[in-house]
C-alpha positions as CSV (number, residue, x, y, z in Angstrom):
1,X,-56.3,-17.6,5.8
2,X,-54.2,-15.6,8.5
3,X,-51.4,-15.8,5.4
4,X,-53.5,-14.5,3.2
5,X,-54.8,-11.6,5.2
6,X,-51.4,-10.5,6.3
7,X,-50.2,-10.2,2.6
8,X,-53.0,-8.4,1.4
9,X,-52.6,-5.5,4.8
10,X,-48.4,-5.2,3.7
11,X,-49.4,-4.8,0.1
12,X,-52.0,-2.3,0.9
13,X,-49.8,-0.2,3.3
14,X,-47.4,-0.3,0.1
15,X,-50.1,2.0,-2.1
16,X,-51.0,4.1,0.8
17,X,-47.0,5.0,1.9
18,X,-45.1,6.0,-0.6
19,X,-42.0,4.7,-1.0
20,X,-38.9,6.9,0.2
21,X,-37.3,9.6,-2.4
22,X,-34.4,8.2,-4.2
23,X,-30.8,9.2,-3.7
24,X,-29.7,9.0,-7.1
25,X,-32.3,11.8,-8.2
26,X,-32.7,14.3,-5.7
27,X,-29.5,14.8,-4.7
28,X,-26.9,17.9,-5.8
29,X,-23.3,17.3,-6.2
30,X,-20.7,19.9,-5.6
31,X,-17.2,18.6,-6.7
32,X,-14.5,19.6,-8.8
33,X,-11.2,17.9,-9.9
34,X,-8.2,19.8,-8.8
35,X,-7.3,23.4,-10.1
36,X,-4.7,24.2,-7.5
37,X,-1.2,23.3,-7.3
38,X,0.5,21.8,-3.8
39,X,2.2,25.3,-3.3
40,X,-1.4,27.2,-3.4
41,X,-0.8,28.7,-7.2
42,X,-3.7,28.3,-9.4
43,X,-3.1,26.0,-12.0
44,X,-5.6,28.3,-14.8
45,X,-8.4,30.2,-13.6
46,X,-11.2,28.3,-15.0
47,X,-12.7,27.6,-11.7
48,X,-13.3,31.3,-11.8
49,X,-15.9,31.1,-14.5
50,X,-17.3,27.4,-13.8
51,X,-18.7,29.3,-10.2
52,X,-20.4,32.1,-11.9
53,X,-24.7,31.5,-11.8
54,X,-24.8,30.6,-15.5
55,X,-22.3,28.2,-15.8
56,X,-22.3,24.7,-14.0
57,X,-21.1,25.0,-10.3
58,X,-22.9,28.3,-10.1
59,X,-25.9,26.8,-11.9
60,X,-26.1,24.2,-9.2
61,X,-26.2,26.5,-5.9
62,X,-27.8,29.9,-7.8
63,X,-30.8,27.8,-9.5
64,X,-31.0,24.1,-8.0
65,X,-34.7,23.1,-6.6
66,X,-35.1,24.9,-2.7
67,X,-37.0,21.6,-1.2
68,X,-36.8,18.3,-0.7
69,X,-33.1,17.5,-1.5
70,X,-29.6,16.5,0.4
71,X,-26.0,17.8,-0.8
72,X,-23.1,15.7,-1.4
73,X,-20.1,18.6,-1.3
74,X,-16.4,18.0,-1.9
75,X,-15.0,20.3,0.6
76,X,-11.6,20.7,-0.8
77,X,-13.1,22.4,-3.5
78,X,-15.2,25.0,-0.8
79,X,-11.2,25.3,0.5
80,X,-10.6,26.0,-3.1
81,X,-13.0,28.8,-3.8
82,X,-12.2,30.0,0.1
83,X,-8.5,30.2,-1.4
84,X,-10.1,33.0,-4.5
85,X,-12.0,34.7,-2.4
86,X,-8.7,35.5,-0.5
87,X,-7.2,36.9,-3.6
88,X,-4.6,34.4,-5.2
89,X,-2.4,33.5,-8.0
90,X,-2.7,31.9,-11.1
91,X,0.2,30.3,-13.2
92,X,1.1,31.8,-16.5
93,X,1.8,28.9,-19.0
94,X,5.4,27.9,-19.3
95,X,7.0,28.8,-22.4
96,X,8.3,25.9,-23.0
97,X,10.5,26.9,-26.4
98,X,12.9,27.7,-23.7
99,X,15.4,26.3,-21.7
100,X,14.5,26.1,-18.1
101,X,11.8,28.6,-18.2
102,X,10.9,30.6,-15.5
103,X,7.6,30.3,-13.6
104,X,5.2,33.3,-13.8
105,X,2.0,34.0,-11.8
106,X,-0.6,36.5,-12.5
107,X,-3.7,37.7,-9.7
108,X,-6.8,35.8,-10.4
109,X,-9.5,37.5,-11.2
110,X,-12.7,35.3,-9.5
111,X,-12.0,36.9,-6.4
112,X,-15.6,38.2,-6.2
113,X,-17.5,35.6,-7.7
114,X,-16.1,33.1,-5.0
115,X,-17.4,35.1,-2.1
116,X,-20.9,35.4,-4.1
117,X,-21.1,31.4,-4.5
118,X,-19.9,31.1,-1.0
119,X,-22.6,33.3,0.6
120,X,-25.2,31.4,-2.3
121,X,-23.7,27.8,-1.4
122,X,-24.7,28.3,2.6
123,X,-27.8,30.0,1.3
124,X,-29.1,26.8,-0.9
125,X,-28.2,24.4,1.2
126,X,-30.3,25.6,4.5
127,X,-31.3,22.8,6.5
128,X,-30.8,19.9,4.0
129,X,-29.0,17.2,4.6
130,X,-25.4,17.6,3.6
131,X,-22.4,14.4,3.1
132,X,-19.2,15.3,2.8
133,X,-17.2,12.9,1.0
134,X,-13.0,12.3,1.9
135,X,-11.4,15.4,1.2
136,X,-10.2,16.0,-2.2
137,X,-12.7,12.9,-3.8
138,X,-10.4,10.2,-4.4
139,X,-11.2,6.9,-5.3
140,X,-12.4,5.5,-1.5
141,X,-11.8,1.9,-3.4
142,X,-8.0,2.2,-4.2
143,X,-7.5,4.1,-0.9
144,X,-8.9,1.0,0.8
145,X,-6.6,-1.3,0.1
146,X,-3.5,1.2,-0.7
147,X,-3.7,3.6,1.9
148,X,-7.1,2.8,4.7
149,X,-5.5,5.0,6.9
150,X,-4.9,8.1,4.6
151,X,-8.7,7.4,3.4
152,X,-9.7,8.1,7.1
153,X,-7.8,11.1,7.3
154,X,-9.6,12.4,4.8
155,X,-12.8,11.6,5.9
156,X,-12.2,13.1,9.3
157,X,-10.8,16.7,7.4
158,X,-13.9,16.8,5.6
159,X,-16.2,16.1,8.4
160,X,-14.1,19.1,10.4
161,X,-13.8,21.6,7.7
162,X,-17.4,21.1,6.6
163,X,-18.5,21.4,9.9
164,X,-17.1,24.6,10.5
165,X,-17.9,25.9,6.8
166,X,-21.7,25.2,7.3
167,X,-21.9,25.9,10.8
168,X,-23.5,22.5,11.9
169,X,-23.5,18.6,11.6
170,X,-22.5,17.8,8.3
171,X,-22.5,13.1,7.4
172,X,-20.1,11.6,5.4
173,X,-20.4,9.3,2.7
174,X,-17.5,7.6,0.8
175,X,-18.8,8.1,-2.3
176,X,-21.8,9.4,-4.6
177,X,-24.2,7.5,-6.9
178,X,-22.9,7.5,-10.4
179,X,-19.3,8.0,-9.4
180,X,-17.0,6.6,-12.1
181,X,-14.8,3.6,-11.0
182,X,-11.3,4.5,-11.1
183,X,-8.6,3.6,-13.1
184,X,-5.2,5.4,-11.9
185,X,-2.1,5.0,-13.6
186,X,0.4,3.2,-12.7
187,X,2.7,6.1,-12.5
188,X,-0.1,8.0,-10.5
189,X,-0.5,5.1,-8.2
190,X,3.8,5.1,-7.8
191,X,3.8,9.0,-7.6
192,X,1.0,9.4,-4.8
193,X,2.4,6.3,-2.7
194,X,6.2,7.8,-3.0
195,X,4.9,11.4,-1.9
196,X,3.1,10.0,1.1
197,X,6.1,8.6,2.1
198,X,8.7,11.1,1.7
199,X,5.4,13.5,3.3
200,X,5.5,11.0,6.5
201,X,9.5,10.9,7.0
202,X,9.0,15.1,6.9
203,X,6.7,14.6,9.8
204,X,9.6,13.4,12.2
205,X,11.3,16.6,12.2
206,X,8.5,19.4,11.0
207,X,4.6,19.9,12.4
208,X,1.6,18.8,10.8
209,X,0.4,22.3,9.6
210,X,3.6,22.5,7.9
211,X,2.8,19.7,6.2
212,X,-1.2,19.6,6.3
213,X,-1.8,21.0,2.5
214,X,0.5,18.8,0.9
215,X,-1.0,15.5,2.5
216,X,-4.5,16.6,1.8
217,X,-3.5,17.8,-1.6
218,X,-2.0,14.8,-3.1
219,X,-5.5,13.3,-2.5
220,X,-6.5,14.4,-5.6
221,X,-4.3,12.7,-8.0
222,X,-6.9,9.5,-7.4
223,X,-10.3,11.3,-7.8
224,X,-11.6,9.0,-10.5
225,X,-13.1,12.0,-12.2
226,X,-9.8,12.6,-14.1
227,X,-8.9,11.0,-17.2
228,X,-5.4,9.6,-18.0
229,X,-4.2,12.3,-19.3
230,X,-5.3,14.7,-16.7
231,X,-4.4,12.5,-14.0
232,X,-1.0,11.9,-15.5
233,X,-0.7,15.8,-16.2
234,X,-1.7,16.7,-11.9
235,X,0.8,14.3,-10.6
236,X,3.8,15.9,-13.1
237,X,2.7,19.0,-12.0
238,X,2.6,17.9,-7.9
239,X,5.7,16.1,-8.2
240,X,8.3,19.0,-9.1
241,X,6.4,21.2,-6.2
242,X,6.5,18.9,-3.5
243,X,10.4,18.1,-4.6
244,X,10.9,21.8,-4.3
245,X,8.7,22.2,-0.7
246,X,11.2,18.8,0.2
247,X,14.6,20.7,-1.0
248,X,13.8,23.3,1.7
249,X,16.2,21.0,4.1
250,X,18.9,20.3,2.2
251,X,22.8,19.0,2.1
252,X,25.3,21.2,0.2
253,X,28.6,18.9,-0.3
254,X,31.6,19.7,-3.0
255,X,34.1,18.0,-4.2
256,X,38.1,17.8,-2.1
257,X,41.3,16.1,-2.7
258,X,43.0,15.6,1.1
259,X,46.7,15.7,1.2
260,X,46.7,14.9,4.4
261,X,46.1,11.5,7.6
262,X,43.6,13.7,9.6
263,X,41.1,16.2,8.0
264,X,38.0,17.4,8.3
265,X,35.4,17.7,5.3
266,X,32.9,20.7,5.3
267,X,29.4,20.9,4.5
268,X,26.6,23.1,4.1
269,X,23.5,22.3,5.9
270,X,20.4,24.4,5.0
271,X,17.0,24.5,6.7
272,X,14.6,26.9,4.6
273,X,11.7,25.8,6.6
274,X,10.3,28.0,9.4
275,X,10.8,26.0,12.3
276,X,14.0,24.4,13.9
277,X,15.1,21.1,13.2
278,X,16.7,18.4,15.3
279,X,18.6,16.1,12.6
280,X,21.7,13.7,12.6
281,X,23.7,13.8,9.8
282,X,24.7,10.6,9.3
283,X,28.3,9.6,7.2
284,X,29.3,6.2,5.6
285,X,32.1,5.6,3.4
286,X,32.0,3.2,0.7
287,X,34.9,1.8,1.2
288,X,37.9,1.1,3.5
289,X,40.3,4.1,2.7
290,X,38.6,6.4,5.1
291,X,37.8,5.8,8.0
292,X,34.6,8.6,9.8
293,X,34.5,9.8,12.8
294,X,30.5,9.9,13.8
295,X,28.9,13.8,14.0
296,X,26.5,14.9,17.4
297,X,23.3,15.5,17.0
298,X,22.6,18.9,15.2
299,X,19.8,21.8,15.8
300,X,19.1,24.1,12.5
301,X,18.0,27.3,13.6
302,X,14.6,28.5,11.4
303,X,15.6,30.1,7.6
304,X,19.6,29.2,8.8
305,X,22.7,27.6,7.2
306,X,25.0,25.2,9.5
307,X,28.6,24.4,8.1
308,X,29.3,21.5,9.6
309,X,33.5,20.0,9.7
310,X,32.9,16.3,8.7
311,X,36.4,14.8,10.7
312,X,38.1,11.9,8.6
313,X,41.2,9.7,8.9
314,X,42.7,8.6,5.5
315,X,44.3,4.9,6.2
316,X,45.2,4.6,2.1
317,X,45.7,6.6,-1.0
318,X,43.0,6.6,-3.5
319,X,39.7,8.0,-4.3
320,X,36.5,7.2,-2.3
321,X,32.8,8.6,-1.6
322,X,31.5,9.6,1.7
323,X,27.7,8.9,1.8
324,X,25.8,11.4,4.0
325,X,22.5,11.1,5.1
326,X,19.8,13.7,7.1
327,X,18.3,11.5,9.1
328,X,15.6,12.5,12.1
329,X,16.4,12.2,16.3
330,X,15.1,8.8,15.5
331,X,17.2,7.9,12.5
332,X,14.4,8.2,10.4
333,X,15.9,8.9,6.5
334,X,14.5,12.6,5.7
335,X,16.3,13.1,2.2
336,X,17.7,10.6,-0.3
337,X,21.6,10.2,0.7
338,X,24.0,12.9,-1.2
339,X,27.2,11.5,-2.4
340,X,30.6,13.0,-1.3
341,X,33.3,12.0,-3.6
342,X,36.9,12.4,-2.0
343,X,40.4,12.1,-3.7
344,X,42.9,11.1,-1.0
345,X,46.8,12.0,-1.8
346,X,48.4,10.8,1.4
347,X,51.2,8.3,2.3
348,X,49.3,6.5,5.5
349,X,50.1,5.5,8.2
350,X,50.1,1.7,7.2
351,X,52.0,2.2,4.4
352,X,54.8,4.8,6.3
353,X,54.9,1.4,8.6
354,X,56.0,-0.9,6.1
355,X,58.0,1.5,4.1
356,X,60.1,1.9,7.1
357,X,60.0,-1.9,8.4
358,X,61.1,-2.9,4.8
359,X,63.9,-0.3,5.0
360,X,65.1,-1.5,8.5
361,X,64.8,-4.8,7.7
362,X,67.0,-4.2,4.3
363,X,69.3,-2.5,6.5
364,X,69.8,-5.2,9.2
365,X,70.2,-7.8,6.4
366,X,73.1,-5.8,4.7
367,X,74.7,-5.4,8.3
368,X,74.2,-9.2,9.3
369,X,75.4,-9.4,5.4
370,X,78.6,-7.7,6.0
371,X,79.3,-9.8,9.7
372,X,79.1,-12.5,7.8
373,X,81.9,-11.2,4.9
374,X,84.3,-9.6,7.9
375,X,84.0,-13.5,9.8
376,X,84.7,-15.2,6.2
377,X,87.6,-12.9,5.8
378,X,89.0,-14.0,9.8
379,X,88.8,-17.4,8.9
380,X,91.0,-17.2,6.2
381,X,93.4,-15.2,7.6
């Protein structure tokens, strides 16, 4: 009887109370793939017209319901339209009937519908609730088993830049309902993992502002939101503009035929970057005609060139290949090794030696020779 009377209270309480609102349907989404390159140029400006109040992202913070609902905001697209409102660039598209063509840019022209969504996004959103998800919206399930700690990262720039965006507590969330599951390509998946990488080994030697876009940016080659095409399109894009951020430290090497035991090889060492960099530069060569002698440690002054006198010893005639790496204080590998070819036209050392023992030698056996002929020559007489 006690049962009974305890069932029929809970499923009373269940008319009166309604139940609580549903995420999936009351909440407003505010994310956008990628339209920016790693270097800050726009790739096409049609983030420019998705923000203005008729079309979708503008629709969403101009005409979206003013009660009862909670935000879930990507805020590397706010960074985006913060980056517009600015004034910026936009890429012209590459000719590509010719050879090597040159990149254009052209000014945007959304400057001034990006400050009017700004001002109309932290108008809407009041005091709803408001996630954040990991900065840039990649796939929170690939991240977790490729890269957990990258996945945090993001999560904590989000929860930072939103805070200060929005002036208060912002949550985050991993995810939002409806989200499709991702399926990154493989060459995605090898070009994001490679780029973290190479992104990491920069951090030895330059600070993390230097590198802070780049990091976040590459985020969004895993947003599940792109297609195959598109993703595969973003990293081919990314990958030529990190290379070119990378090749601002760089090894200029030639080619030198050394006519001589001792020399000394010179390089070009060039640091484009801002900040000074303490590097080793370390030399290997491939085989046992040279022999290297090993280089200090090295300072590149900010926006500087270094020649640098690489001292060798030749021990044989030949050709070989010095291999030279830019390594950090630590010995951390910061470039992929450059290859110094060397053609060596010198008599060494080793082989002066035994030319001149063989020539000794020949000449004591033609005296001890001719001894022998002069005592022959006694004897008979």
């Amino acid at each position: 009887m006690r049962r009974l009377l305890v069932l029929l209270s809970m499923a009373l309480i269940s008319l009166i109370v309604p139940p609580p609102a549903s995420a999936d349907n009351n909440f407003v989404l505010i994310s956008e793939t990628s339209h920016r390159g790693l270097d800050g140029v726009f790739l096409n400006d049609e983030l420019a017209t998705a923000l203005k109040p008729e079309e979708r992202l503008g629709n969403l913070v101009y005409t979206s319901p003013k009660s009862g609902r909670s935000w879930i905001i990507d805020i590397a697209l706010v960074d985006e339209v913060i980056a517009m409102s600015n004034g910026y660039e936009v890429a012209k598209p590459l000719d590509k009937t010719k050879k090597n063509p040159k990149r254009e840019t052209l000014p945007g022209a959304g400057n001034s519908v990006a400050k009017a969504w700004l001002a109309a996004l932290k108008t809407s959103v009041r005091r709803d609730l408001i996630s954040v998800l990991p900065y840039g919206s990649p796939s929170a399930t690939w991240l977790k088993d490729a890269a957990p700690n990258e996945l945090k990262f993001y999560q904590s720039q989000s929860l930072s830049r939103g805070t200060e965006f929005f002036g208060r507590s912002v949550a985050s969330v991993d995810t939002y309902p409806g989200q499709p599951k991702a399926n990154i390509p493989r060459d995605v998946q090898v070009s994001y993992t490679m780029t973290r990488k190479r992104i990491f080994a920069l951090a030895n030697v330059l600070p993390q502002e230097t590198l802070l876009s780049y990091r976040l940016g590459i985020a969004g080659l895993t947003n599940p939101e792109l297609n195959r095409i598109e993703s595969l399109d973003l990293a081919a894009t990314y990958s030529p503009q990190f290379a070119a951020f990378e090749n601002k430290l760089r090894l200029i090497v030639g080619k030198y035929r050394v006519t001589s035991e001792r020399e000394k090889i010179p390089v070009t060492l060039v640091n484009d970057f801002d900040v000074a960099l303490k590097i080793k530069l370390v030399v290997t060569p491939l085989n046992g005609k040279v022999i290297a002698t090993p280089l200090p440690d090295l300072t590149l002054a900010p926006n500087s060139k270094l020649q640098v006198a690489i001292p060798i010893r030749v021990m044989t005639s030949g050709s070989t290949i010095l291999l030279t790496q830019i390594k950090s204080e630590k010995g951390i590998l910061l470039k992929e090794p450059v290859q110094l070819p060397l053609t060596l036209s010198v008599i060494s050392p080793i082989t002066t030696w035994f030319t001149t023992g063989s020539a000794i030698i020949l000449l004591l056996a033609g005296v001890v020779q001719s001894v022998r002929r002069i005592k022959r020559k006694r004897v008979q007489l």
